[in-house]
Structure formats: structure tokens, C-alpha cells
SELUMLO-431337 format. One record per residue (C-alpha): residue number from 1; residue in three letters; z, x, y. Coordinates in steps of 0.2 Angstrom, whole numbers, plus 5000, padded with zeros to 4 digits. Each point is the difference from the previous one (the first is absolute). Layout:
! residues N
SERO     n   res     up   east   north
SERO   NUM   ala      Z      X       Y
...
This chain:
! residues 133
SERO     n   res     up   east   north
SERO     1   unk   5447   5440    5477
SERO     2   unk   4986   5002    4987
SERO     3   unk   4999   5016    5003
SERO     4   unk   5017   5005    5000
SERO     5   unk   5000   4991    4982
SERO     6   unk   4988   5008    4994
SERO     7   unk   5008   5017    5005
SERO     8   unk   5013   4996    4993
SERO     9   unk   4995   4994    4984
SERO    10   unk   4991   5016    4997
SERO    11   unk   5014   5011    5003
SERO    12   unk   5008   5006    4984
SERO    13   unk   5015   5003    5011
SERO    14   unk   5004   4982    5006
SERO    15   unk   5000   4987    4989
SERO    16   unk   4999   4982    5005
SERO    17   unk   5018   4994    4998
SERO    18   unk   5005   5016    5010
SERO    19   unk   4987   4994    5015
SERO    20   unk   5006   4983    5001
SERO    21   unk   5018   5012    5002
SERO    22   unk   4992   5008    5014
SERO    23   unk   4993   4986    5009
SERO    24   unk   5018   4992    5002
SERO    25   unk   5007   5013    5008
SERO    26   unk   5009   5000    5020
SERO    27   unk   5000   5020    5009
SERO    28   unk   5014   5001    5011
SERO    29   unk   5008   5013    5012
SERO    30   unk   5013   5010    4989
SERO    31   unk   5010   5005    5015
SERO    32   unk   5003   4982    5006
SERO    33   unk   4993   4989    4987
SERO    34   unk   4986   4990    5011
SERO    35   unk   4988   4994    4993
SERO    36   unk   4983   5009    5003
SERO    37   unk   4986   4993    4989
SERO    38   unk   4995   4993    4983
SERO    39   unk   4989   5004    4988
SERO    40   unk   4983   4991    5006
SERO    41   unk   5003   5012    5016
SERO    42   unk   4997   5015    4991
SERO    43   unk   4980   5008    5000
SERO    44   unk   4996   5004    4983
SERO    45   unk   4990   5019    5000
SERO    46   unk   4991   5010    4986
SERO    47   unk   5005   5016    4993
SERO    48   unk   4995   5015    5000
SERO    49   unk   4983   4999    4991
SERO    50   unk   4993   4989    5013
SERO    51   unk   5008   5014    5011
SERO    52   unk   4991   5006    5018
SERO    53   unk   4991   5018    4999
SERO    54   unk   5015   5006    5009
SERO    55   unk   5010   5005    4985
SERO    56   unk   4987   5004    4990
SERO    57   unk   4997   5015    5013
SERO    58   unk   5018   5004    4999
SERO    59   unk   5006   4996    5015
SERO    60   unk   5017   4994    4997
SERO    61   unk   4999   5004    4981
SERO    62   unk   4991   5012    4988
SERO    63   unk   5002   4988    4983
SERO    64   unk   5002   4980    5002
SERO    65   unk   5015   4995    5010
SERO    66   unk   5014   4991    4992
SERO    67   unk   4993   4981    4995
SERO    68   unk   5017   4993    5002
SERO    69   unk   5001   4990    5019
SERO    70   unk   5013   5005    5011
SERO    71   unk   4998   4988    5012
SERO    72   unk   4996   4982    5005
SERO    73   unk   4982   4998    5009
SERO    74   unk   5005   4981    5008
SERO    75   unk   4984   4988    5007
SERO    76   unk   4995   4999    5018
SERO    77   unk   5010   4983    5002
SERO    78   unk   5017   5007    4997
SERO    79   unk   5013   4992    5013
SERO    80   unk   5007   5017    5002
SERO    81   unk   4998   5004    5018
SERO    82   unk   4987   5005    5013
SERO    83   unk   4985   5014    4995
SERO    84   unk   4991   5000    5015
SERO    85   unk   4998   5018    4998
SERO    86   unk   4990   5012    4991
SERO    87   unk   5014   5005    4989
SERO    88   unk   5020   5001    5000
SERO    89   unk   5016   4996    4990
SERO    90   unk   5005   4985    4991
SERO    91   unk   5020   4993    5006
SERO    92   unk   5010   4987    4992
SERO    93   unk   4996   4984    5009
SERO    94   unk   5018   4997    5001
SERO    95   unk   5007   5006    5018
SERO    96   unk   5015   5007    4992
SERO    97   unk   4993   5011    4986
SERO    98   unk   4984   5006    5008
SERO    99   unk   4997   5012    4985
SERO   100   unk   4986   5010    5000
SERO   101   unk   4991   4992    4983
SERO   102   unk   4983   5008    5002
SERO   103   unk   4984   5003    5009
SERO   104   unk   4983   4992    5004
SERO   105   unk   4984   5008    5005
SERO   106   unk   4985   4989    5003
SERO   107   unk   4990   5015    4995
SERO   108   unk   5009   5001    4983
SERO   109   unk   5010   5010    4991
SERO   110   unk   5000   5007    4983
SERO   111   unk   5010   4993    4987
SERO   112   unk   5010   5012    4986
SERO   113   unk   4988   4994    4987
SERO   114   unk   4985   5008    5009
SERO   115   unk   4993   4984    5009
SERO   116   unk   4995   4998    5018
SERO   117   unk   5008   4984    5007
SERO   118   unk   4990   4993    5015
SERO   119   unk   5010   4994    5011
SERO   120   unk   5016   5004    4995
SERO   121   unk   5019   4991    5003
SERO   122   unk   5009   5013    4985
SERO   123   unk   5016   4997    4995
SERO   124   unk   5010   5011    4991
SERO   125   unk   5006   4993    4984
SERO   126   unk   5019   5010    5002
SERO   127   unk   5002   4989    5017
SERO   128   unk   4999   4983    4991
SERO   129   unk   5007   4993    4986
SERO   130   unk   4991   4988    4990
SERO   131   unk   5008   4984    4993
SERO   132   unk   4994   4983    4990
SERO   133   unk   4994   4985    5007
């Protein structure tokens, strides 16, 4: 938690009222509205400065990608079904919806704002809405 502080407080960007905001927050499935996880579930990464080499080669990008997340990278402990594989999709836990909400690689992926995400359970923020505690 300190060090999630401590990012935080050092990021012109986010200002402390806006991080207490943040961290009361419940993610839920837009198509059918279950709820998927809360804040504390979500794995905090660095941008692209602390970057792997990967991009810096060009890769995926020739300048630095856009810093802006467009995705959810959730904690190992999420209730959000089985990942005995390597890698696969992410459903809506609820057996009616069964939306596809995103992907898990226990390799990693790479995240828009140019970090590598080891291991990853991504969620696609336009699959779930976000709403107050």
C-alpha cells in the first residue's frame, strides 16, 4: 500500500482526493451489470519510462506508445474463473452473459502504456463500467 501511496503522491496527475475516488470504486460487466472486481483487485504497473527494451527497439512502436491504459491488469486472486492454461480469454462469470471481457497470459502481455504485465488477467476497460462504492 506504501508504495502505491507513494506513486501516487508523486504523480502530478492524481491528486490525493482523486485516489481516495479511485479506490472506492466497484468494475462490473456493462453487458449484464455483474459485479467483477473492485479497486484493491487491480495490479498497479509503471509507465512507459520503466518500459522493457522491446519498445525501445521498435517493436510495436517507433516513438513511446500512448501512456494512457486501455485496459485493467486484475491480481492473481480474482474469483473470475479457472486459468489453468498458459493463456485464454476472460468470460463473464455470469452463465447467462458469458461476455468475452478479456485475456490472460501467464507469460504476459503488454499493456497500451508500453509496460509488460507478468502474468497477465487484462480487461478491456469498454467491457466494464466502473461505479462508486
Amino acid at each position: 500500500m506504501e508504495m502505491i501511496e507513494e506513486t501516487i503522491g508523486s504523480s502530478p496527475e492524481i491528486s490525493q482526493a482523486e485516489y481516495q475516488n479511485i479506490q472506492n470504486m466497484i468494475y462490473s460487466c456493462k453487458k449484464c451489470r455483474r459485479t467483477l472486481f473492485y479497486t484493491e483487485d487491480i495490479k498497479l504497473h509503471d509507465d512507459y519510462d520503466s518500459a522493457p527494451k522491446y519498445f525501445a527497439k521498435g517493436h510495436y512502436h517507433q516513438e513511446p506508445p500512448d501512456t494512457t491504459c486501455s485496459s485493467y491488469f486484475l491480481n492473481e486472486e480474482t474469483n473470475l474463473g479457472e486459468f489453468t492454461d498458459l493463456e485464454g480469454r476472460i468470460y463473464c462469470p455470469n452463465a447467462k452473459c458469458k461476455q468475452v471481457l478479456g485475456s490472460y497470459n501467464w507469460s504476459g502481455l503488454p499493456c497500451s502504456c508500453g509496460r509488460w504485465v507478468t502474468p497477465a488477467f487484462q480487461l478491456t476497460k469498454s467491457r466494464v463500467d466502473e461505479f462508486p462504492k
